[in-house]
N, C-alpha and C positions, 0 to 999 in steps of 0.2 A: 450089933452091927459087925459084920465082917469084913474086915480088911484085908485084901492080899498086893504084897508088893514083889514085882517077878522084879528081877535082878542080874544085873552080870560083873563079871570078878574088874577088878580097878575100873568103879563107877564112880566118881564122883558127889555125882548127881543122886545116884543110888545110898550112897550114906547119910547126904545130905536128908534126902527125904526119909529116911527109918532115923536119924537125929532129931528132924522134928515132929515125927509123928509119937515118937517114944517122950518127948518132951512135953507135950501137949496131952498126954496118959493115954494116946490111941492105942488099944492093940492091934497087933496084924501078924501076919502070916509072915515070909519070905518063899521065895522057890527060886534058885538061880536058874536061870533059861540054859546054861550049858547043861544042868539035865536031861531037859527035854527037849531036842529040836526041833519037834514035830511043834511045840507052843510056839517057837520061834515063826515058823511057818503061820501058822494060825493069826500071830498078832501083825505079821508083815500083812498077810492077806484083807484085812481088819483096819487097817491102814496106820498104825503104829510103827516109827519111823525110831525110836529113840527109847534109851533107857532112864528111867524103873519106869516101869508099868503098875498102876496102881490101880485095882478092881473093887470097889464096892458094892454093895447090893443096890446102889444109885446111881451107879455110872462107874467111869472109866479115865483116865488121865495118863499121858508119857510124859517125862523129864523132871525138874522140879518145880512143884508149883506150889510156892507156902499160900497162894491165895486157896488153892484147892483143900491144901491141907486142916487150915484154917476151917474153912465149912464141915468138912468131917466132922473134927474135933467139935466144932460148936452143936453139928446136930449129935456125935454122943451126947454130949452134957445132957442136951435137951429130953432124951430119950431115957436117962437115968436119972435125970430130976423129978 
């Protein structure tokens, strides 16, 4: 399963979510969004309003959401069991 978490610099919420995703043994990505504006553009357009952005290959989520995170990490498990 792929996980990418976009990012921007003194986030919060951004650490918060890569603490528990790293906690729960998910891997993932990172990409800070000051890279590339043009993603900036993209996730505005998409209607994402707030940081981290979190893309799986099941969906999609902004800010922190340990209930979201939660699911992830349970469907890893399930998928490696």
């Amino acid at each position: 399963m792929s996980v990418t978490v976009y990012t921007k610099a003194h986030c919060p919420q951004c650490d918060a979510t890569k603490r528990q995703l790293a906690k729960r043994g998910v891997a993932f990505d990172v990409v800070d969004l000051a890279s590339d504006p043009g993603l900036v553009d993209s996730f505005l357009a998409k209607g994402f309003k707030q940081t981290p952005i979190v893309v799986t290959e099941e969906g999609s989520w902004s800010g922190y959401r340990p209930d979201m995170i939660k699911q992830v990490a349970e469907r890893l498990a399930a998928v490696e069991a």
